[in-house]
SEVO-616463 format. One line per field, with one value per residue (C-alpha): residue in one letter; x, y, z. Coordinates in Angstrom, 1 decimal, padded with zeros to 4 digits, m for minus. Example, Ala and Ser with C-alpha at 12.3 -4.5 7.8 and 13.67 -1.06 7.14 Angstrom:
<drendos>
code: A / S
c1: 012.3 / 013.7
c2: m004.5 / m001.1
c3: 007.8 / 007.1
</drendos>
This chain:
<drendos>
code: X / X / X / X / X / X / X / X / X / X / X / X / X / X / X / X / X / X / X / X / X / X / X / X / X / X / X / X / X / X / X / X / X / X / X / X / X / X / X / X / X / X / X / X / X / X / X / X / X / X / X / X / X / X / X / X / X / X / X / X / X / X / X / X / X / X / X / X / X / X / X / X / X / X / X / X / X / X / X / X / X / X / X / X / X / X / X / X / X / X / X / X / X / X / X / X / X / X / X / X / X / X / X / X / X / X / X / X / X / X / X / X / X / X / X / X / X / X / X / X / X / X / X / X / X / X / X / X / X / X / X / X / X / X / X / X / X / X / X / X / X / X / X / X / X / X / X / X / X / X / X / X / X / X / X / X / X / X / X / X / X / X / X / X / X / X / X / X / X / X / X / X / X / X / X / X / X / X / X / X / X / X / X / X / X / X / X / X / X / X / X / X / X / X / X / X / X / X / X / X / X / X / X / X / X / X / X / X / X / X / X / X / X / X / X / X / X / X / X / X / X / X / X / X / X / X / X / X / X / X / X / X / X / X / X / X / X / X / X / X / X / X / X / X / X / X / X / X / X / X / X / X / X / X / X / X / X / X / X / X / X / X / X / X / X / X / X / X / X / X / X / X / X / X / X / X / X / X / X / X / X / X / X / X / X / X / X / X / X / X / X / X / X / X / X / X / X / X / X / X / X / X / X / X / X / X / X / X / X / X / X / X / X / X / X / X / X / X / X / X / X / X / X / X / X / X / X / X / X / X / X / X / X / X / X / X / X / X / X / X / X / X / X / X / X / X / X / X / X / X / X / X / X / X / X / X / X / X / X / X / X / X / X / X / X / X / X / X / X / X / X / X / X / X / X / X / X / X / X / X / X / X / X / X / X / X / X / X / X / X / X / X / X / X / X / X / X / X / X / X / X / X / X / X / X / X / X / X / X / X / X / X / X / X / X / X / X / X / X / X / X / X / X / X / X / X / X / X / X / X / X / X / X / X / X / X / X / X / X / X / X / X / X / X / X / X / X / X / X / X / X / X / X / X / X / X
c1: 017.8 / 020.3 / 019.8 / 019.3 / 017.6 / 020.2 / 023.6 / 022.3 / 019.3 / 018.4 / 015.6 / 015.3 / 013.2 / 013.1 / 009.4 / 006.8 / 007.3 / 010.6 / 011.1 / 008.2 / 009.9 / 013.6 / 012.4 / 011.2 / 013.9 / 016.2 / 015.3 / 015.7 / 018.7 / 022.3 / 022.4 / 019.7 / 020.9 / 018.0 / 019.3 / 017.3 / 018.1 / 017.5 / 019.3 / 017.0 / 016.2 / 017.3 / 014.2 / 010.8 / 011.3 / 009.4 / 012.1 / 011.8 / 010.9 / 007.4 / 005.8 / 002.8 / 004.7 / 003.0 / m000.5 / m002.0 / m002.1 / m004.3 / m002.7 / m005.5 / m006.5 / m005.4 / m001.9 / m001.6 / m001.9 / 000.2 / 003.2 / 002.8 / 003.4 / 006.9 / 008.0 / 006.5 / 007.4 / 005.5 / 002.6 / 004.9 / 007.2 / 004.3 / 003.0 / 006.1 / 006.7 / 003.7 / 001.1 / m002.3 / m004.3 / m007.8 / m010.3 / m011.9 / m015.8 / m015.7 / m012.6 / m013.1 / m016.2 / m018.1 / m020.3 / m022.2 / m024.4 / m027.7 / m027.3 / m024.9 / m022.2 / m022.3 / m022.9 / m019.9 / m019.2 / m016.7 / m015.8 / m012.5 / m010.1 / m007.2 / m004.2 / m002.4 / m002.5 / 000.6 / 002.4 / 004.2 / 007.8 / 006.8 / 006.1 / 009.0 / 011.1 / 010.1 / 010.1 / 013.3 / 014.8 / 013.5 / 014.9 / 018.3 / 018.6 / 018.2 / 022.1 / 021.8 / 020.4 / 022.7 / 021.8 / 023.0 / 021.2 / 021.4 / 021.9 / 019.4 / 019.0 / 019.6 / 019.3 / 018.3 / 021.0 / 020.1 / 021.9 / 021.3 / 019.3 / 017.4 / 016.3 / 017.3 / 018.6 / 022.2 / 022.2 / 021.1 / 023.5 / 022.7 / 024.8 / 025.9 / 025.1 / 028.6 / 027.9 / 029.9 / 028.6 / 028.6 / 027.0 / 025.4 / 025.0 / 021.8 / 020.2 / 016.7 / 015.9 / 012.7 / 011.5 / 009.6 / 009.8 / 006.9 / 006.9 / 008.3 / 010.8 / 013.2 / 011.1 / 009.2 / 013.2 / 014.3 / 011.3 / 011.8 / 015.4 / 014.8 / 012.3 / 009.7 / 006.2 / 005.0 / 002.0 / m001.1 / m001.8 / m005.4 / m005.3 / m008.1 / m007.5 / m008.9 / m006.9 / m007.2 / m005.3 / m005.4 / m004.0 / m003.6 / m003.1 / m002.2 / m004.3 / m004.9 / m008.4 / m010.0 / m011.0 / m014.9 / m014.8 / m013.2 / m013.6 / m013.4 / m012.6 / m008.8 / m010.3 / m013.0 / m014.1 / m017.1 / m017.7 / m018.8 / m022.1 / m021.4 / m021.6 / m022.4 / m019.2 / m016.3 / m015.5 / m014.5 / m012.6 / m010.5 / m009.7 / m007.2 / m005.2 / m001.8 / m000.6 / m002.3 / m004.7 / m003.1 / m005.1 / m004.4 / m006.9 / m007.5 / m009.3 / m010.0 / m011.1 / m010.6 / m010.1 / m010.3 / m011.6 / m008.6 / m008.1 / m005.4 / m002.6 / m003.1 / m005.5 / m008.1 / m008.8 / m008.7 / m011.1 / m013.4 / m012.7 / m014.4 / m017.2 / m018.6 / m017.9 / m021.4 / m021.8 / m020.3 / m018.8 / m015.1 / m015.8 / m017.0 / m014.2 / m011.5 / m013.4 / m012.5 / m008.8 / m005.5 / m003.2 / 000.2 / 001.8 / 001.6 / m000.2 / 000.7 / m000.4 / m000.1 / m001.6 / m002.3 / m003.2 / m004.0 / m004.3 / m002.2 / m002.3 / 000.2 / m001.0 / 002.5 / 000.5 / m000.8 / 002.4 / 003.9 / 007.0 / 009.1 / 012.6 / 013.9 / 015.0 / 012.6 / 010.0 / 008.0 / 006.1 / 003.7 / 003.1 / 005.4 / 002.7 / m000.8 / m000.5 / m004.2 / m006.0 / m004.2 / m007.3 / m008.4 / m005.6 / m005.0 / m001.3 / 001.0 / m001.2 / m001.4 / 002.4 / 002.0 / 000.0 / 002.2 / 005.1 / 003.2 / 002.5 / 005.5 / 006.8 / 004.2 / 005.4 / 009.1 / 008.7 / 006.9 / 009.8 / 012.4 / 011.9 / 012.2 / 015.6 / 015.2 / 014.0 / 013.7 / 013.2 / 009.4 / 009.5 / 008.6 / 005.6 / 004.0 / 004.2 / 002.3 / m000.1 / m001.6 / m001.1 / m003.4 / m006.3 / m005.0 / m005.6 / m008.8 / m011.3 / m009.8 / m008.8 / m012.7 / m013.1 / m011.8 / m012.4 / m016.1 / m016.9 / m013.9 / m016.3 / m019.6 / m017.4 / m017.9 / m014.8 / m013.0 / m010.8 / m011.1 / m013.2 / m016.1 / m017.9 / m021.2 / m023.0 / m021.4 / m024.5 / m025.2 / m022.8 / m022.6 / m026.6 / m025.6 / m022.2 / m024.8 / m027.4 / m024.7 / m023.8 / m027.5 / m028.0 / m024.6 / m026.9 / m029.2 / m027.3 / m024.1 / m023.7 / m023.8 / m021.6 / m018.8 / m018.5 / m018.3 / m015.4 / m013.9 / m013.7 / m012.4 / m009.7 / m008.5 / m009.4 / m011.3 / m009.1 / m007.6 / m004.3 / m005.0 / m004.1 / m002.0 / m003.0 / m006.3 / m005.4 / m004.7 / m007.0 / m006.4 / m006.3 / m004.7 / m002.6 / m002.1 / m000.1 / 000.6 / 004.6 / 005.0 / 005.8 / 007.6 / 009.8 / 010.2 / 011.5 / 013.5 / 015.7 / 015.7
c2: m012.8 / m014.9 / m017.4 / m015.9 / m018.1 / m016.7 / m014.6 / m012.3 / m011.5 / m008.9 / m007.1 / m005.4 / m002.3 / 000.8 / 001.6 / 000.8 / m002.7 / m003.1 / m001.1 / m002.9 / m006.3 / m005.1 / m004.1 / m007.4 / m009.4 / m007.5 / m009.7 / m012.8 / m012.6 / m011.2 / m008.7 / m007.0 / m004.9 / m002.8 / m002.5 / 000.7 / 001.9 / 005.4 / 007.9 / 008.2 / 011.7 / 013.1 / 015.4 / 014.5 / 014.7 / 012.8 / 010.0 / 008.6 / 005.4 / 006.4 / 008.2 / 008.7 / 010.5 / 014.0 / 012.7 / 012.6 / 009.5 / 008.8 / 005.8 / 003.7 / 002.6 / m000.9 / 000.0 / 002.5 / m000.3 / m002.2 / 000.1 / 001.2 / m002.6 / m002.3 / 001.1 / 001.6 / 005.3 / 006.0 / 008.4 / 010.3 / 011.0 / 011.8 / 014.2 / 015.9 / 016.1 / 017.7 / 015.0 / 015.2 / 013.0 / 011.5 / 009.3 / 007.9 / 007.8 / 011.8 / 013.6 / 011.9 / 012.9 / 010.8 / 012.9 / 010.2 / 011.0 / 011.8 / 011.0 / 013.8 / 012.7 / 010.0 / 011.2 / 011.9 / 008.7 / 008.1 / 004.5 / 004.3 / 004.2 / 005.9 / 007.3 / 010.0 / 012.2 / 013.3 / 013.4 / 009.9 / 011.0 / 011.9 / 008.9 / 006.8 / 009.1 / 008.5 / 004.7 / 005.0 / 007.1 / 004.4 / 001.9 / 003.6 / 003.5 / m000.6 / m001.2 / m004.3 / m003.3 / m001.3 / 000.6 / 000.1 / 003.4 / 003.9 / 000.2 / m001.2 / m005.3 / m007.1 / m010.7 / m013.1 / m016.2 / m019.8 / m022.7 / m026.7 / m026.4 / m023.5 / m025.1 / m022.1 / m018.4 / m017.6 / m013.8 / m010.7 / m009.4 / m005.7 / m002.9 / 000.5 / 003.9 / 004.0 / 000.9 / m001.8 / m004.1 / m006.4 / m009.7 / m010.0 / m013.2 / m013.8 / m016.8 / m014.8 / m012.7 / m010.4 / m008.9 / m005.5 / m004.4 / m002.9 / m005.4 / m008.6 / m009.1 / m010.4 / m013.1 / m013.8 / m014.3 / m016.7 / m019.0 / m019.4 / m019.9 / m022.5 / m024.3 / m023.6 / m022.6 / m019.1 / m018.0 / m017.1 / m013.8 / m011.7 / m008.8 / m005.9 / m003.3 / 000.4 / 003.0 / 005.5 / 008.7 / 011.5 / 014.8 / 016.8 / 020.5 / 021.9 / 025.1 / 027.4 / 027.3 / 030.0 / 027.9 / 028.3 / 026.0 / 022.9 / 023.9 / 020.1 / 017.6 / 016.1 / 014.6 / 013.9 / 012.4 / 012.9 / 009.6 / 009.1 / 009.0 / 005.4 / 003.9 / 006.8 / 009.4 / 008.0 / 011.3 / 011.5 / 013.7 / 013.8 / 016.7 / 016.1 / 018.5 / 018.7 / 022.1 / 024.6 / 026.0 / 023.8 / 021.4 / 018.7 / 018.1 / 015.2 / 014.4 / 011.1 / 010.3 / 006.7 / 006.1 / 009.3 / 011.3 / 011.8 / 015.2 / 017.9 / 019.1 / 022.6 / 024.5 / 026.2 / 022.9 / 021.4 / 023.6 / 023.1 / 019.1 / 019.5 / 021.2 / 018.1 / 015.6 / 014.3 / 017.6 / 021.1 / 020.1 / 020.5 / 023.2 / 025.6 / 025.4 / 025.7 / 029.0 / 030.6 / 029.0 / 030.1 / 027.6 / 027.3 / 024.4 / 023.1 / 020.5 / 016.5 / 013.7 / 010.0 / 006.8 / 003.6 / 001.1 / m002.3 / m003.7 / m007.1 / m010.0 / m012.9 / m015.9 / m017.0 / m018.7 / m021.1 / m022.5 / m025.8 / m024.5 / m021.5 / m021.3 / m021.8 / m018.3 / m016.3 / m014.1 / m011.8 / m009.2 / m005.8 / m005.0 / m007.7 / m010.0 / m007.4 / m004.0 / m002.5 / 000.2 / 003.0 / 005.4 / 003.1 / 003.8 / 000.0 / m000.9 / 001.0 / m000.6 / m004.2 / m004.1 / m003.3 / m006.1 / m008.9 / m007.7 / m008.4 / m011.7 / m012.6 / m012.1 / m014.6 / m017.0 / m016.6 / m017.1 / m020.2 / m021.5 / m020.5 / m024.0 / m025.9 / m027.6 / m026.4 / m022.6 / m021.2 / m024.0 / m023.4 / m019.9 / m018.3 / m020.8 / m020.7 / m017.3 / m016.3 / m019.0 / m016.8 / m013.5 / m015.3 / m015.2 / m012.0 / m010.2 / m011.8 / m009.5 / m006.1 / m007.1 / m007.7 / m004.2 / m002.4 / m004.6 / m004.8 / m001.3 / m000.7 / m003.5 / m001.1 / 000.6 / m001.2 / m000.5 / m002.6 / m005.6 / m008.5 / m011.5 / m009.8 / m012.8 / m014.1 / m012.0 / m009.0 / m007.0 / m008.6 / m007.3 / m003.9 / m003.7 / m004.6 / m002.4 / 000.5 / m000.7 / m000.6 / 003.1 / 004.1 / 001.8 / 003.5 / 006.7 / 005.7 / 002.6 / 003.2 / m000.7 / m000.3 / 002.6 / 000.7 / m002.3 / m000.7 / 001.6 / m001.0 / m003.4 / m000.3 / 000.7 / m002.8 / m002.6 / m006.0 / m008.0 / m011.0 / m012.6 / m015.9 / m019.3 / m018.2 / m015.1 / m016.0 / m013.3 / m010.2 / m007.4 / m004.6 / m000.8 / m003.1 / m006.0 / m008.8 / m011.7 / m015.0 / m014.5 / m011.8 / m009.0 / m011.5 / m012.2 / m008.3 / m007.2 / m010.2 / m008.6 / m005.0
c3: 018.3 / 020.3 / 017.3 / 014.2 / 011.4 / 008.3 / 008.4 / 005.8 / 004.1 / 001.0 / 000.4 / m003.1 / m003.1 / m000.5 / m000.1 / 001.9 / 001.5 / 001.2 / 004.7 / 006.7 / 005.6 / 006.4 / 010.1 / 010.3 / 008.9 / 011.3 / 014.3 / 012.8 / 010.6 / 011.4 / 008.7 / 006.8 / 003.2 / 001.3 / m001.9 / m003.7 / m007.0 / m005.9 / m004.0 / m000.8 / 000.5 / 003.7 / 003.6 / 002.3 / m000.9 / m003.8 / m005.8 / m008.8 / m007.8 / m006.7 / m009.5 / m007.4 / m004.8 / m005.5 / m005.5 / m001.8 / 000.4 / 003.2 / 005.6 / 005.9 / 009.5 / 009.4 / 007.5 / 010.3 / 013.0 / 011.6 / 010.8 / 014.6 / 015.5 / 013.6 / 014.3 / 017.9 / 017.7 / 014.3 / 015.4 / 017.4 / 014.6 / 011.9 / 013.8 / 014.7 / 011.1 / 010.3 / 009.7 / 010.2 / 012.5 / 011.8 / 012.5 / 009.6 / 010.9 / 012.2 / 010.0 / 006.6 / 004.9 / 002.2 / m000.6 / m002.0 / m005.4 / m005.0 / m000.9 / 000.0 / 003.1 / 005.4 / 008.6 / 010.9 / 013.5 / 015.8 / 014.9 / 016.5 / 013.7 / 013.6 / 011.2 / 009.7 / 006.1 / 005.1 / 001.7 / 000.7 / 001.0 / 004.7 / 005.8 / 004.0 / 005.4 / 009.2 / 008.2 / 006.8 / 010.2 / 012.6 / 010.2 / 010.3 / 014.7 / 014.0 / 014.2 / 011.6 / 008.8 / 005.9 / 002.7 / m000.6 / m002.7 / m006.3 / m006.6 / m009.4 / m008.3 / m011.8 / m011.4 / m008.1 / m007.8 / m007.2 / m006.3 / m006.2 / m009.7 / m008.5 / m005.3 / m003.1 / m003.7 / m002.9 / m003.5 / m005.9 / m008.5 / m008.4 / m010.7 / m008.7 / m009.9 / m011.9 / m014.2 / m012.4 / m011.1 / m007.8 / m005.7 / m002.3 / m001.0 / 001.1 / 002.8 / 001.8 / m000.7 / m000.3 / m003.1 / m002.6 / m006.1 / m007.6 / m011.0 / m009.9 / m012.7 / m010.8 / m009.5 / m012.2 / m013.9 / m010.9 / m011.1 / m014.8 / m014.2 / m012.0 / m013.9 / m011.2 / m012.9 / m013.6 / m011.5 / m013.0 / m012.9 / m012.8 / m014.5 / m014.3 / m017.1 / m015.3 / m017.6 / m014.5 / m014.8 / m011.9 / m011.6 / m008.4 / m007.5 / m004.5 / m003.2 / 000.0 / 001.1 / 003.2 / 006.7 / 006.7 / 003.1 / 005.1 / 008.9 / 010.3 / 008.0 / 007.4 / 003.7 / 001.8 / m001.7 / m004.3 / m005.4 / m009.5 / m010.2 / m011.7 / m014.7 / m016.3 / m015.4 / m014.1 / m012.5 / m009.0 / m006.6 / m002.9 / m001.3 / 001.8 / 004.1 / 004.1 / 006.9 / 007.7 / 005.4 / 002.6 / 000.7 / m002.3 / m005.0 / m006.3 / m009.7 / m011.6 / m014.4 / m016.6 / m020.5 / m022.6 / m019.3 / m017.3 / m015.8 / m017.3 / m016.7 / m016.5 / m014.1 / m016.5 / m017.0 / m013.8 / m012.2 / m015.4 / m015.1 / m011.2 / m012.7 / m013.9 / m011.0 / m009.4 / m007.2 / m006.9 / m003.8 / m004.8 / m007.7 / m005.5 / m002.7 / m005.7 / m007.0 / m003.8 / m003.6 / m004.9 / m006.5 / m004.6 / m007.4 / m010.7 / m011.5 / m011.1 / m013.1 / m013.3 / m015.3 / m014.1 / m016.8 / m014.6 / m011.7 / m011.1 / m009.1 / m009.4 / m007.5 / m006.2 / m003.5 / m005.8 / m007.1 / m005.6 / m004.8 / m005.1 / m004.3 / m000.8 / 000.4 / m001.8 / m000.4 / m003.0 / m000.9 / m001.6 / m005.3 / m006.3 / m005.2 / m006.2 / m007.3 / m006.5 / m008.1 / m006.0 / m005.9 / m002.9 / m001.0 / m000.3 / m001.8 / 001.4 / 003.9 / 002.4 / 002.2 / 005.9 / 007.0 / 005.3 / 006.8 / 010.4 / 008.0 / 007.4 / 011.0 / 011.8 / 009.2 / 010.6 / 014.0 / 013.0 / 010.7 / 013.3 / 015.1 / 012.1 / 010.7 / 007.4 / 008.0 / 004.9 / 002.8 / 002.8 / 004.1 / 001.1 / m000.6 / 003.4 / 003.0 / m000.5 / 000.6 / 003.3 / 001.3 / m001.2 / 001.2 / 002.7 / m000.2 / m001.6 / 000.2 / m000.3 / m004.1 / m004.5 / m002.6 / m005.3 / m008.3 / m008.3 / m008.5 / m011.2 / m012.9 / m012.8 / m016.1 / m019.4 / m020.5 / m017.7 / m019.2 / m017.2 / m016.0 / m014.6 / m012.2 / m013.0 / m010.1 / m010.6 / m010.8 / m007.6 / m005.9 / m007.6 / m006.0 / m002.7 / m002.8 / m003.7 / m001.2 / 002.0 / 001.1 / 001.3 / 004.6 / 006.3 / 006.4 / 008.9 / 010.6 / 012.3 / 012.6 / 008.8 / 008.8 / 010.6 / 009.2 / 005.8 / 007.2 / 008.8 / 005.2 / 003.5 / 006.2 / 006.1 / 010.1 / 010.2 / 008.7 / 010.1 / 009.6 / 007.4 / 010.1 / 012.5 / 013.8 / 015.4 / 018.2 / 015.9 / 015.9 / 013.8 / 015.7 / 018.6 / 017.3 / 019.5 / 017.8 / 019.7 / 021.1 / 019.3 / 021.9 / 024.0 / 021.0 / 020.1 / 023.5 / 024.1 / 020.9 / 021.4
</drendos>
């Protein structure tokens, strides 16, 4: 921009998040540092930082869309790395208990499957050709600075991979950290309340293997997922390609039924999901790689939009803000659409004398009704389980009815059919106030290309 709102601005945190926020930051401030307490891969390699890395990850449609509106050259670059392209209606099949698969559809929704570290990596190459924003890896962020009594932020104290430690000073801090610590630290610090949060206790744990399927079992799907046969097993399972002839299993189980580590048992644990589905392709499959596990305990939600004030210069962002249930596949492409959010929100507060004074409360605002309907997505049917903590709502069963009654409807309606894709892909979702022009699989915001090519 000719006029940049701030000289410098941080952003704490290197995922999905963290580098959808940076590439937006990067047209309205002079400088843009990521400060990431790993060292990031030059190949697609899994880090630390994302535990989940090994587990498969389907880009949901809308996330896809929205990416593609930050890094314009995104699809080319997936599938030049080897990503595989789908549409969710015909390429990502649906076994339903007792129903058997949704019928294939073409509903026009578009994305990619691909291991995690691919795509952060072709984030983090278009990221690197933008000439103002800088790296700082193995930097852990330790503490975010305020001034005036806490009434803005002045920087991020972060300490370097050999112990000492250093300041950045920042007219905006964003963070894109996956707990919110430092946040949650800073608004104490500066006597501005703590948000409530909403916490849904799931006790998930999956395990994936990676195998080599003989073509007739999978001829023409990219994916596809036995759903439980809920409440009574909790027992589910995804199977999505990764190359040619390659496949990732997926397995999931909750509480004291989470899949093993070793293969014996993960074959036997697929025995038992709600139909043979997945068993029988693994009896004819070899095993190219161990076996990866993970545990998620709880999903979070920190109302930040709630609270009076935050801040000036503070942005919380992605699972700072809500960490979902990740066997829904929401969290990459929620992070996705605030950061189109919070472009909108920017180029709103650019006018303004005081830019950033409310940036950050305008902002959580609208990712409070952002998230609501995909939160309730996921939540109600983690609810169908007895053994979920949290505040179940009074019509729960209800919902749960009508959440089973669409499924059996999208069998024989296609109308059905894609609107329940398109809630679940995050396709139909619109932009809370001022985005009454953005639709999802071809986003359209109100100056916004105008603005973008005026700074390239």
């Amino acid at each position: 921009m000719n006029s940049p709102i701030g000289k410098q601005a941080v952003v704490i945190g290197a995922g999905i998040a963290g580098l959808s926020a940076a590439r937006v930051l990067a047209d309205f401030f002079q400088r843009v540092i990521v400060l990431e307490r790993d060292d990031l891969p030059v190949q697609d390699r899994v880090r630390p930082g994302v535990p989940q890395g090994r587990q498969p990850h389907l880009l949901l449609g809308g996330g896809y869309a929205a990416l593609s509106e930050l890094f314009p050259d995104l699809g080319r670059d997936l599938a030049l790395a080897g990503a595989i392209p789908y549409e969710a209606g015909r390429d990502i099949g649906c076994e339903i208990p007792g129903l058997g698969f949704l019928p294939k559809r073409d509903f026009g929704i578009e994305s990619f499957a691909m291991p995690r570290p691919v795509l952060e990596l072709m984030l983090r190459r278009q990221l690197g050709k933008t000439h103002n924003v800088e790296w700082r890896e193995g930097s852990r962020a330790t503490e975010i600075l305020t001034a005036m009594h806490g009434a803005r932020v002045i920087g991020v104290r972060y300490e370097m991979r050999d112990g000492q430690e250093d300041m950045l000073g920042a007219d905006l801090v964003v963070d894109a950290s996956s707990h919110a610590m430092l946040t949650m630290n800073c608004l104490q610090a500066s006597g501005c309340q703590i948000p409530r949060m909403t916490r849904i206790g799931v006790d998930i744990g999956y395990a994936t293997g990676r195998f080599e399927f003989p073509a007739s079992l999978v001829e023409d799907l990219v994916a596809f997922a036995t759903l439980p046969t809920a409440p009574e097993s909790s027992r589910s399972g995804y199977v999505v390609r990764f190359g040619e002839g390659l496949w990732q299993v997926l397995l999931v189980g909750r509480g004291n039924d989470r899949p093993p580590g070793d293969m014996e048992s993960f074959r036997a644990f697929a025995e038992k999901l709600s139909s043979q589905t997945i068993a029988n392709a693994l009896r004819a499959a070899r095993e190219v790689g161990e076996i990866g596990r993970f545990r998620f305990r709880e999903s979070i939600w920190r109302h930040f939009g709630e609270l009076p004030r935050l801040p000036g210069g503070l942005v919380p962002i992605g699972d700072a803000i809500c960490r979902f249930n990740p066997v829904y596949g929401q969290g990459m492409s929620i992070a996705a659409l605030e950061a189109i959010m919070l472009r909108e929100v920017l180029i709103e507060h650019a006018a303004k004398a005081a830019p950033l004074a409310n940036l950050g409360r305008d902002f959580t605002a609208r990712a409070e009704v952002l998230i609501e309907s995909p939160w309730g997505t996921s939540v109600i049917p983690d609810f169908v389980y007895p053994e979920t903590v949290g505040l179940r709502p009074e019509n729960l069963e209800e919902k749960l009815q009508r959440q089973a009654a669409t499924y059996r409807e999208a069998m024989d309606d296609a109308d059905v059919h894609r609107d329940l894709y398109g809630r679940i892909n995050l396709t139909n979702v619109q932009l809370p106030q001022s985005s009454p022009s953005l639709e999802l699989g071809h986003i359209e915001l109100n100056g916004l290309r105008a603005l973008s090519t005026a700074t390239q």
